[in-house]
mmCIF file as gemmi writes it, N, C-alpha and C atoms, coordinates in Angstrom:
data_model
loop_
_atom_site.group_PDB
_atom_site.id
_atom_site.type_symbol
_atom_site.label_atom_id
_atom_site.label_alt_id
_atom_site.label_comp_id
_atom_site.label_asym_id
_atom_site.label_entity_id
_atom_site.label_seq_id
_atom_site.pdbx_PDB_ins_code
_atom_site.Cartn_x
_atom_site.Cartn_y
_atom_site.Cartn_z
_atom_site.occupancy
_atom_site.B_iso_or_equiv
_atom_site.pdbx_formal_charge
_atom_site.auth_seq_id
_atom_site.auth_asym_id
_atom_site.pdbx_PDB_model_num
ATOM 1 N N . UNK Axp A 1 ? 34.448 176.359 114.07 1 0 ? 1 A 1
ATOM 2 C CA . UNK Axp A 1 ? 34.479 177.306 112.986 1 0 ? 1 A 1
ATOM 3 C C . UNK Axp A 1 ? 35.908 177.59 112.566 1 0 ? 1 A 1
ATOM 4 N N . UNK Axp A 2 ? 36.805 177.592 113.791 1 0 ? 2 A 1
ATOM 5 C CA . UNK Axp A 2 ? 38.352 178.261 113.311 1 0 ? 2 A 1
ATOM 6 C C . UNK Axp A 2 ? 38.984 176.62 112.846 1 0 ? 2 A 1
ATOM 7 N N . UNK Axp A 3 ? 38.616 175.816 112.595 1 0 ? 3 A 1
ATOM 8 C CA . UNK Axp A 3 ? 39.215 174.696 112.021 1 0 ? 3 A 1
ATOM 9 C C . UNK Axp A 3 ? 38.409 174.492 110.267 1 0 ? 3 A 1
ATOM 10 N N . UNK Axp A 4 ? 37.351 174.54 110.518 1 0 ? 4 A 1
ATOM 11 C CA . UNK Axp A 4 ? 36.936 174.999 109.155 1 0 ? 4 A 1
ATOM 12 C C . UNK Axp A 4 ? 37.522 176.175 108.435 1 0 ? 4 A 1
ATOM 13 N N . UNK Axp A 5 ? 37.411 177.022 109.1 1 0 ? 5 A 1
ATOM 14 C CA . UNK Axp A 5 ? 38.328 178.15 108.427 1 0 ? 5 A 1
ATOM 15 C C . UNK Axp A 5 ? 39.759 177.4 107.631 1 0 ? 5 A 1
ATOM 16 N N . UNK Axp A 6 ? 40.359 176.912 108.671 1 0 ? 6 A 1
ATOM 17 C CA . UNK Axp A 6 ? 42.346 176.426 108.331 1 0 ? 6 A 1
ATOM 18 C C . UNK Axp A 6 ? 41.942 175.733 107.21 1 0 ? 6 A 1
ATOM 19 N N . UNK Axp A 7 ? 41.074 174.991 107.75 1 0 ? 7 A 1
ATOM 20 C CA . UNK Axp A 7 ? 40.913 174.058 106.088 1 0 ? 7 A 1
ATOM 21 C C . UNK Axp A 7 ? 40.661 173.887 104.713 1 0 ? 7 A 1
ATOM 22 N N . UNK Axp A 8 ? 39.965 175.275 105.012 1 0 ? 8 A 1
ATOM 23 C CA . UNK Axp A 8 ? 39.405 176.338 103.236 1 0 ? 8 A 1
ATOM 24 C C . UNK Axp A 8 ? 40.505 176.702 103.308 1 0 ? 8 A 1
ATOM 25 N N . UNK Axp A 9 ? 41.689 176.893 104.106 1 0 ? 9 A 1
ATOM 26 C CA . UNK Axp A 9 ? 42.785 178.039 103.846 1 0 ? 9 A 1
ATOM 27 C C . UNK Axp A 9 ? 43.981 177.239 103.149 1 0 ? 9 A 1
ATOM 28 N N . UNK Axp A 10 ? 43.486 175.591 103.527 1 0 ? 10 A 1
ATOM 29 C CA . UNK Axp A 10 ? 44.572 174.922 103.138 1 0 ? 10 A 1
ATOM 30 C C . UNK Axp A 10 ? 44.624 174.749 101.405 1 0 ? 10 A 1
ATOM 31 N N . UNK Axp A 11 ? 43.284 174.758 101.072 1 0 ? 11 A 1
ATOM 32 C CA . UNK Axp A 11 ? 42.875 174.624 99.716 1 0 ? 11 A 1
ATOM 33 C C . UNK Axp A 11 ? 42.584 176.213 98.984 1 0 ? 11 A 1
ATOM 34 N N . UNK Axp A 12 ? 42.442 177.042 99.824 1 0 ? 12 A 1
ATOM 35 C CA . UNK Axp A 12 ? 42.23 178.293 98.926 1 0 ? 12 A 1
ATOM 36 C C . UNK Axp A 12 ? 42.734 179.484 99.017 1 0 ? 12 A 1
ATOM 37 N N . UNK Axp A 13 ? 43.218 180.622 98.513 1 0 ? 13 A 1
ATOM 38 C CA . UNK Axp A 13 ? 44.298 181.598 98.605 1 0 ? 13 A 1
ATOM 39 C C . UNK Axp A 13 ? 43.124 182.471 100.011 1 0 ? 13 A 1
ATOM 40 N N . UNK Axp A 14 ? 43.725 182.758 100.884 1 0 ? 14 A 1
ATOM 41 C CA . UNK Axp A 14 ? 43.136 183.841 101.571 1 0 ? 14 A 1
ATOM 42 C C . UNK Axp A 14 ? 42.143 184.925 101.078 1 0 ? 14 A 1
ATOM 43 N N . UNK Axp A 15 ? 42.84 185.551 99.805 1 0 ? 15 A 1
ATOM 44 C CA . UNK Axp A 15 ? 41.685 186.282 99.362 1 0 ? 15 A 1
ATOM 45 C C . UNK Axp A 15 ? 39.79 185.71 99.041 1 0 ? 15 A 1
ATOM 46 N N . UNK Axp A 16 ? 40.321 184.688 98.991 1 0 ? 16 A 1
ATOM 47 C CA . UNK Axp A 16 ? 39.04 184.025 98.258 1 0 ? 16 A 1
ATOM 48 C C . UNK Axp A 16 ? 37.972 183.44 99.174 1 0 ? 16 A 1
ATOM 49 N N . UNK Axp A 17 ? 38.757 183.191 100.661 1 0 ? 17 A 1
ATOM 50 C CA . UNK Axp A 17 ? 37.73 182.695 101.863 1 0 ? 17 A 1
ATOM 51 C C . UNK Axp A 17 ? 37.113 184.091 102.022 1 0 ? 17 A 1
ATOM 52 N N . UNK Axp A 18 ? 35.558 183.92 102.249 1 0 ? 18 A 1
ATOM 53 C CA . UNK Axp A 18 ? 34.681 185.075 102.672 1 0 ? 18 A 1
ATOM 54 C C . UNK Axp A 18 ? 33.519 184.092 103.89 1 0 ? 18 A 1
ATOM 55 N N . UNK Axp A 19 ? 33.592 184.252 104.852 1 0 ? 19 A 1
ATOM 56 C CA . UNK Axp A 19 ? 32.729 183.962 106.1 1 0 ? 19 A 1
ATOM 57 C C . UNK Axp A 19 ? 31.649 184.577 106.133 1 0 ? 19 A 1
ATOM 58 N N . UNK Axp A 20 ? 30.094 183.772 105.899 1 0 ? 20 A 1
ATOM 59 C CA . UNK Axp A 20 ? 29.178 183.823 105.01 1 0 ? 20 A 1
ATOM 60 C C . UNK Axp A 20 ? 28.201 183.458 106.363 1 0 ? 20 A 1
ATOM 61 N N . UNK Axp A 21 ? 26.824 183.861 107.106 1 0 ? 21 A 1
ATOM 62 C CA . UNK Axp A 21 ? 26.292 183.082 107.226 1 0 ? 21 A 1
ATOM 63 C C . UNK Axp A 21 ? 25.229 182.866 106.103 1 0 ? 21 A 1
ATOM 64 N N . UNK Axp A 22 ? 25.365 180.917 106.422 1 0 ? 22 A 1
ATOM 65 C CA . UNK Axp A 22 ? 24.645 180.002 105.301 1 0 ? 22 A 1
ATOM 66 C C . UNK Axp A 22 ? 22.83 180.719 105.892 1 0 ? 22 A 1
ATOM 67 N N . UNK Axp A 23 ? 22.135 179.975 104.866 1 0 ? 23 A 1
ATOM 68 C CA . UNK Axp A 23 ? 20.96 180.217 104.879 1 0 ? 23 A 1
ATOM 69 C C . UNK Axp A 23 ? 20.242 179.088 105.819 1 0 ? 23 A 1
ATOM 70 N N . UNK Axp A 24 ? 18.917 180.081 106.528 1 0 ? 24 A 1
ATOM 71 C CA . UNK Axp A 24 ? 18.233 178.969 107.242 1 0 ? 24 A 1
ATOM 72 C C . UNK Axp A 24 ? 18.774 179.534 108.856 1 0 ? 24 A 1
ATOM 73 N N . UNK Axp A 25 ? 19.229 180.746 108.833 1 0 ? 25 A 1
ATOM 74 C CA . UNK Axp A 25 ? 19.179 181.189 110.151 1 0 ? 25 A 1
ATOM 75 C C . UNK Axp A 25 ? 17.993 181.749 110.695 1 0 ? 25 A 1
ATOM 76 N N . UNK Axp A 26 ? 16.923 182.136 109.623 1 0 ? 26 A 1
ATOM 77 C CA . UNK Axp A 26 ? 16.185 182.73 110.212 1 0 ? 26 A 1
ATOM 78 C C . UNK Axp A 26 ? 14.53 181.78 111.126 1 0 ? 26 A 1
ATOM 79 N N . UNK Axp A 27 ? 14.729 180.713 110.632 1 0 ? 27 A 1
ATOM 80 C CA . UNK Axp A 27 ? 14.225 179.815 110.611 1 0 ? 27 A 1
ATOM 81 C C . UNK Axp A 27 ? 14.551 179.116 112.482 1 0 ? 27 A 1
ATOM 82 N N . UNK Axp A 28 ? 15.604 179.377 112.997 1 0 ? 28 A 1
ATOM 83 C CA . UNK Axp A 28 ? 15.668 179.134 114.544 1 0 ? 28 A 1
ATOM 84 C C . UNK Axp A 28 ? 15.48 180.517 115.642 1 0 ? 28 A 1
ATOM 85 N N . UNK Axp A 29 ? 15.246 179.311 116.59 1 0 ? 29 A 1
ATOM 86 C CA . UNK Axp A 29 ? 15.258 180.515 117.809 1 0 ? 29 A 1
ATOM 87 C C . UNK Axp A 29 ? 16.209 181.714 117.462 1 0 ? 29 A 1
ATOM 88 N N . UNK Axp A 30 ? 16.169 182.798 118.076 1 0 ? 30 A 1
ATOM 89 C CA . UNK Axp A 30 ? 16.482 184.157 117.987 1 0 ? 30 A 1
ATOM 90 C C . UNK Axp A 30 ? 17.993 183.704 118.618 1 0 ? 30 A 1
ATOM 91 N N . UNK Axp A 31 ? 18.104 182.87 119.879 1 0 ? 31 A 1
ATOM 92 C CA . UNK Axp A 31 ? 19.396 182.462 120.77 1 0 ? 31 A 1
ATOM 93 C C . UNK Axp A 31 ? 20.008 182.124 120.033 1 0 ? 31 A 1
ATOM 94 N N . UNK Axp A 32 ? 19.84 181.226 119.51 1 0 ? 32 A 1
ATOM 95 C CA . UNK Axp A 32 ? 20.487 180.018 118.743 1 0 ? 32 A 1
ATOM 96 C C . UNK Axp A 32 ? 21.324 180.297 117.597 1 0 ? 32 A 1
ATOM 97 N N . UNK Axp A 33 ? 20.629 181.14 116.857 1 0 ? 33 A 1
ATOM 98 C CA . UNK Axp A 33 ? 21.178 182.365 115.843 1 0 ? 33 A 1
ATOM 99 C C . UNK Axp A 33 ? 21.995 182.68 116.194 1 0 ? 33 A 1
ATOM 100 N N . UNK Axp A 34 ? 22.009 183.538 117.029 1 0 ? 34 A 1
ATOM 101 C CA . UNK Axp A 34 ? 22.709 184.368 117.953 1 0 ? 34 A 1
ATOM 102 C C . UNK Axp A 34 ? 24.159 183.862 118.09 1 0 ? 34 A 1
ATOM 103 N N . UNK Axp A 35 ? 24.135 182.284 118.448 1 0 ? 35 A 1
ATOM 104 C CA . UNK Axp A 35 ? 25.572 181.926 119.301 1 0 ? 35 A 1
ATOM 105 C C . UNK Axp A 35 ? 25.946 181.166 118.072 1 0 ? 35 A 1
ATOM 106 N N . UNK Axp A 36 ? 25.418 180.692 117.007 1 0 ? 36 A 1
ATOM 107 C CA . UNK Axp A 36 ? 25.343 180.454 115.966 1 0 ? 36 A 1
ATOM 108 C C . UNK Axp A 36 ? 26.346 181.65 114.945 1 0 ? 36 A 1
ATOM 109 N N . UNK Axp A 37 ? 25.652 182.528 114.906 1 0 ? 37 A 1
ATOM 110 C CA . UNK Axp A 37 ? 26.41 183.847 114.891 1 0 ? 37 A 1
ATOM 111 C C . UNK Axp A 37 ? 27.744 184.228 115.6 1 0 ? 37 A 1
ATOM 112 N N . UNK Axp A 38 ? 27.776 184.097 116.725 1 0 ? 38 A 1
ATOM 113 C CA . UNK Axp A 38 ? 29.105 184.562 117.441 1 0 ? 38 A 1
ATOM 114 C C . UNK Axp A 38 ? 30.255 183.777 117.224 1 0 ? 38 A 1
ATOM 115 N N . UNK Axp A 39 ? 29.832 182.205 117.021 1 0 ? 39 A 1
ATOM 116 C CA . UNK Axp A 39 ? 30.627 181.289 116.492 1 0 ? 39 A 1
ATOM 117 C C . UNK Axp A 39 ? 31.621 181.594 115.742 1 0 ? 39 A 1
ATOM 118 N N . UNK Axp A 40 ? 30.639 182.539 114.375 1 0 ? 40 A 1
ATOM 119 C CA . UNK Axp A 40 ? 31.212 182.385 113.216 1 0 ? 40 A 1
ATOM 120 C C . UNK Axp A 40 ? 32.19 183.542 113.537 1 0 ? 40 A 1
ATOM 121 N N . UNK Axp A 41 ? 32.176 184.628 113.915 1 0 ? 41 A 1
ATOM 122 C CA . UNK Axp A 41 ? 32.833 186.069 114.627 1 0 ? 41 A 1
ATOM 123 C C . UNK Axp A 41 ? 33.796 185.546 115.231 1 0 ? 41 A 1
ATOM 124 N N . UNK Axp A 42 ? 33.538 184.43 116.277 1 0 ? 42 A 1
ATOM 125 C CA . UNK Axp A 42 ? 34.673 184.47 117.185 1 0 ? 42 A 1
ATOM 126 C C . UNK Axp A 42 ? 35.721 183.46 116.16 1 0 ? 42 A 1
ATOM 127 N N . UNK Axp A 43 ? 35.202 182.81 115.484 1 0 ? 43 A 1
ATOM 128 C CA . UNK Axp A 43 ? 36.477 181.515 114.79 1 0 ? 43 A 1
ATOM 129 C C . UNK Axp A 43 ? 37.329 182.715 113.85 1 0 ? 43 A 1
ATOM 130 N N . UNK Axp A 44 ? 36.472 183.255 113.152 1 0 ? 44 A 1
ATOM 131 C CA . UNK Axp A 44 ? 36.978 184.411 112.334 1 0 ? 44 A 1
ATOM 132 C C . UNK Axp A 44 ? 38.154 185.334 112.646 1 0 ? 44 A 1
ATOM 133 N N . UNK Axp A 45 ? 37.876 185.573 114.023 1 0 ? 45 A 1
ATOM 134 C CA . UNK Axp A 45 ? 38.332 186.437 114.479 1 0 ? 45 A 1
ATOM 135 C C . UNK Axp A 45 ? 39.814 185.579 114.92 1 0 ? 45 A 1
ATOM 136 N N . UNK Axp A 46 ? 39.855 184.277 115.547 1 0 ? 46 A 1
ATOM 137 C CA . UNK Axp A 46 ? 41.272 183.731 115.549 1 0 ? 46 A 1
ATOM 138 C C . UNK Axp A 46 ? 41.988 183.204 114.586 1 0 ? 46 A 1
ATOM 139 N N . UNK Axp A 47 ? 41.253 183.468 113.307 1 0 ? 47 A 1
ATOM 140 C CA . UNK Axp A 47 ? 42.291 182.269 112.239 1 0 ? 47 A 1
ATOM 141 C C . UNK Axp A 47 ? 42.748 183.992 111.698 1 0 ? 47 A 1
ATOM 142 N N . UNK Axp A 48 ? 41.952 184.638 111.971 1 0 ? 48 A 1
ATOM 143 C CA . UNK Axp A 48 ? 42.858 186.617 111.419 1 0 ? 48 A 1
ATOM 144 C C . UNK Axp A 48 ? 43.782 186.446 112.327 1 0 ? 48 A 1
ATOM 145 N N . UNK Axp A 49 ? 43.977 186.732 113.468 1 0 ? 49 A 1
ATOM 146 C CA . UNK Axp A 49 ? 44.818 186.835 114.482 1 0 ? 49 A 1
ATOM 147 C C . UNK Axp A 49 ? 45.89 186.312 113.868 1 0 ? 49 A 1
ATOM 148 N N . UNK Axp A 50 ? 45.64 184.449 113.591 1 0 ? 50 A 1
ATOM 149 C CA . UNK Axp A 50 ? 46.744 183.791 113.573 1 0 ? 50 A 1
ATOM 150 C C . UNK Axp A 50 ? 47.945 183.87 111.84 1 0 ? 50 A 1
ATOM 151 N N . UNK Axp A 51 ? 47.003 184.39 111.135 1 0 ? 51 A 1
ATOM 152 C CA . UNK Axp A 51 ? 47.314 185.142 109.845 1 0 ? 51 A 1
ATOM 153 C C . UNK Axp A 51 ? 48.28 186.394 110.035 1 0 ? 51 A 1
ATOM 154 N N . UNK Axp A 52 ? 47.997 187.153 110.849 1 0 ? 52 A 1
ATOM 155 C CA . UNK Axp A 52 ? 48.686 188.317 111.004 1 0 ? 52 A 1
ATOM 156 C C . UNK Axp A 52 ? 49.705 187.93 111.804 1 0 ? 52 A 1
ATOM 157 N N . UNK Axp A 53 ? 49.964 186.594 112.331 1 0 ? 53 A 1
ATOM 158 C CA . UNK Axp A 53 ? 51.351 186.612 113.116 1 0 ? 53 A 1
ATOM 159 C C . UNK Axp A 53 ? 52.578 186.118 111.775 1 0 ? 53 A 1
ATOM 160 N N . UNK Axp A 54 ? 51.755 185.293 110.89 1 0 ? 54 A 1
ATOM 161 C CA . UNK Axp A 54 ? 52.701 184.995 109.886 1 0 ? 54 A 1
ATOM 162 C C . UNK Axp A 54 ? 53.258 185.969 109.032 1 0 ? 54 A 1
């Protein structure tokens, strides 16, 4: 997820990336979602980190 992130970032102004879950989550296991979900939180959460050091 945090490499997807860099890579929208390489092509698009910061303001404009918004971390979305896509559609069709509801459709799997409840788990799966879940870590599916945290994925997206946790990548999120290091490409901010690494934003705020610049």
């Amino acid at each position: 997820m945090a490499s997807a992130l860099r890579k929208a970032l390489e092509v698009f102004d910061q303001e404009m990336v918004y971390v979305n879950p896509d559609c069709g989550l509801k459709l799997l296991p409840k788990d799966v979602a879940f870590k599916k979900l945290k994925a997206m939180v946790d990548g999120t959460s290091m490409v901010r980190r690494e934003l705020l050091k610049h």
